[in-house]
N, C-alpha and C positions, 0 to 999 in steps of 0.2 A: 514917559513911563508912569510918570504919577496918575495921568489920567484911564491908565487900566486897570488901577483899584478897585475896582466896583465889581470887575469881572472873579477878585477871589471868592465873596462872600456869595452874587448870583452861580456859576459857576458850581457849588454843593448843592445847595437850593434846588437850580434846574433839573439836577441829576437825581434829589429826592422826590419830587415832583412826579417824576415820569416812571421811576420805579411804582409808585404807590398808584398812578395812574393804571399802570401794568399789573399790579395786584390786585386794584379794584375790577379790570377788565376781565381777570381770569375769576374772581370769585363771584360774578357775574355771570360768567360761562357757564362756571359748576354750579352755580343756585337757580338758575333759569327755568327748569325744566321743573326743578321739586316745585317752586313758588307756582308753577301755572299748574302742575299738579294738585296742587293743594285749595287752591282758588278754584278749580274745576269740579272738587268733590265737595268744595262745601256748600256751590250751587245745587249740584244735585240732592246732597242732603235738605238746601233749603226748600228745593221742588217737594222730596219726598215727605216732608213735615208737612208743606200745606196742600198736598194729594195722597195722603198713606195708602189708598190702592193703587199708585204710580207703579207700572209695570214699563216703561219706557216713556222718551218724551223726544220729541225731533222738531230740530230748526225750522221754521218758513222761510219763506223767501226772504231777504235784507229788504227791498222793495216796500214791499209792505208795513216795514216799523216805523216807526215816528223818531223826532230828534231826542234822544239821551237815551234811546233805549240799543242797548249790546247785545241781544238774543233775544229771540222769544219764539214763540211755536206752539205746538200742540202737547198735550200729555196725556198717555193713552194708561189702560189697566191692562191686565195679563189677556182680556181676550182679545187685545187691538181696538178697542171702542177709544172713542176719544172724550175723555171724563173732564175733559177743562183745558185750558190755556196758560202760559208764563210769559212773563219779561223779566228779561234783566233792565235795571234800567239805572244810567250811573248821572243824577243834576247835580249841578256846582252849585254847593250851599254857601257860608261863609264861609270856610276856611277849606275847602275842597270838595273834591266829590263824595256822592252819598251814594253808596249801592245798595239795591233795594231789587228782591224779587216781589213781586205778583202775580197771584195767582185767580184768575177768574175761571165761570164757570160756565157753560156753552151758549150761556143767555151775554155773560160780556160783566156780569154782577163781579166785584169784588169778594174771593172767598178771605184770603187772607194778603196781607202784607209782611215780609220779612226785611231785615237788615241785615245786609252781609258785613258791611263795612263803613265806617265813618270817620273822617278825620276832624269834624265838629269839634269845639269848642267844649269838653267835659263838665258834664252838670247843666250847661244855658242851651250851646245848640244841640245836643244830646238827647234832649228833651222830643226832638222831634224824631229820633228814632227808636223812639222807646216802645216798648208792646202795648203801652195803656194810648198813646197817638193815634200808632198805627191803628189799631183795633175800630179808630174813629173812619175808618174807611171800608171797612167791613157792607159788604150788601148794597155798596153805591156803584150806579154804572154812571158813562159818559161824562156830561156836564156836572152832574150833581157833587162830584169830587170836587170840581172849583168852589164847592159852595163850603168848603170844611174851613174852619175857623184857623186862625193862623195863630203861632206860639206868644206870647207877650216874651221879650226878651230873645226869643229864638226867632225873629220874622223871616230872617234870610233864609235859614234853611228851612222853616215850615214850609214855606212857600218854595222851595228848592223840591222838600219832598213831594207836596203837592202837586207840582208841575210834572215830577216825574211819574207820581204814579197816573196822572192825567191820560200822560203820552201810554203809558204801558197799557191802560183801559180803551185808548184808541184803537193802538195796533192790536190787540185784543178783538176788538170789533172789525178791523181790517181783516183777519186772519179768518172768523169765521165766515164774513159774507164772501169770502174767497172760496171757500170752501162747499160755498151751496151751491 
């Protein structure tokens, strides 16, 4: 008998455990849908910032994107003309991923870069998705982005950012010669 002692104190444990498991699964349920809601509109919002005559925008093919990028395609104005390009594109900085839209312009040029999201390091790798960085990528296509200076103190995710907005100016170029 002595040695089922161990079963009173596991025994409540176990049974709080899996209730809360049970709670976090159902407020999971219910928050699913707002969270992808909410992350869906504030890509579009990022599109619409760095295309204000964006009238629509549609996916390409998956085929076509390069590694860390989650979307990208065309973005058109109210007459249907196609006024430029997006990627989403999510690199593992240091301490997680960096989401970053991209927006180029039918030539493959960088109009703008935005940040959707960043789990970086506050103040050090932050640094690298700040508007005065990004802005350092402004009007560069293809290779010339690898040539942008990396953060002192923030190397990982500079070059995290870098890399992605690399890939997004790829498939960027991908998507238009598809197109001709």
């Amino acid at each position: 008998m002595q040695k089922l002692n161990f079963l009173k104190p596991a025994l409540p444990l176990t049974v709080i455990c899996v209730v809360i498991a049970l709670l976090l699964a159902v407020v999971n349920a219910v928050t699913a849908d707002k969270i992808a809601d909410n992350a869906k509109k504030e890509k579009e919002s990022a599109i619409e910032k760095i295309f204000p005559q964006c009238e629509s925008f549609e996916s390409s093919d998956p085929s076509l994107w390069k590694e860390t990028v989650s979307d990208a395609g065309s973005v058109k104005n109210e007459a249907g003309e196609v006024i430029g390009y997006f990627a989403e594109v999510s690199p593992v900085g240091f301490k997680g991923e960096i989401s970053l839209i991209v927006g180029c312009d039918n030539e493959g040029k960088i109009i703008k870069v935005s940040c959707l999201s960043t789990t970086e390091t506050p103040a050090v790798g932050t640094k690298a998705t700040d508007d005065k960085y990004l802005s350092g990528y402004t009007e560069l296509t293809g290779d010339d982005v690898m040539g942008v200076d990396t953060i002192t103190g923030a190397t990982i995710s500079s070059k995290a950012v870098r890399l992605g907005i690399h890939n997004a100016v790829l498939t960027a170029m991908n998507i238009i010669e598809e197109g001709k």
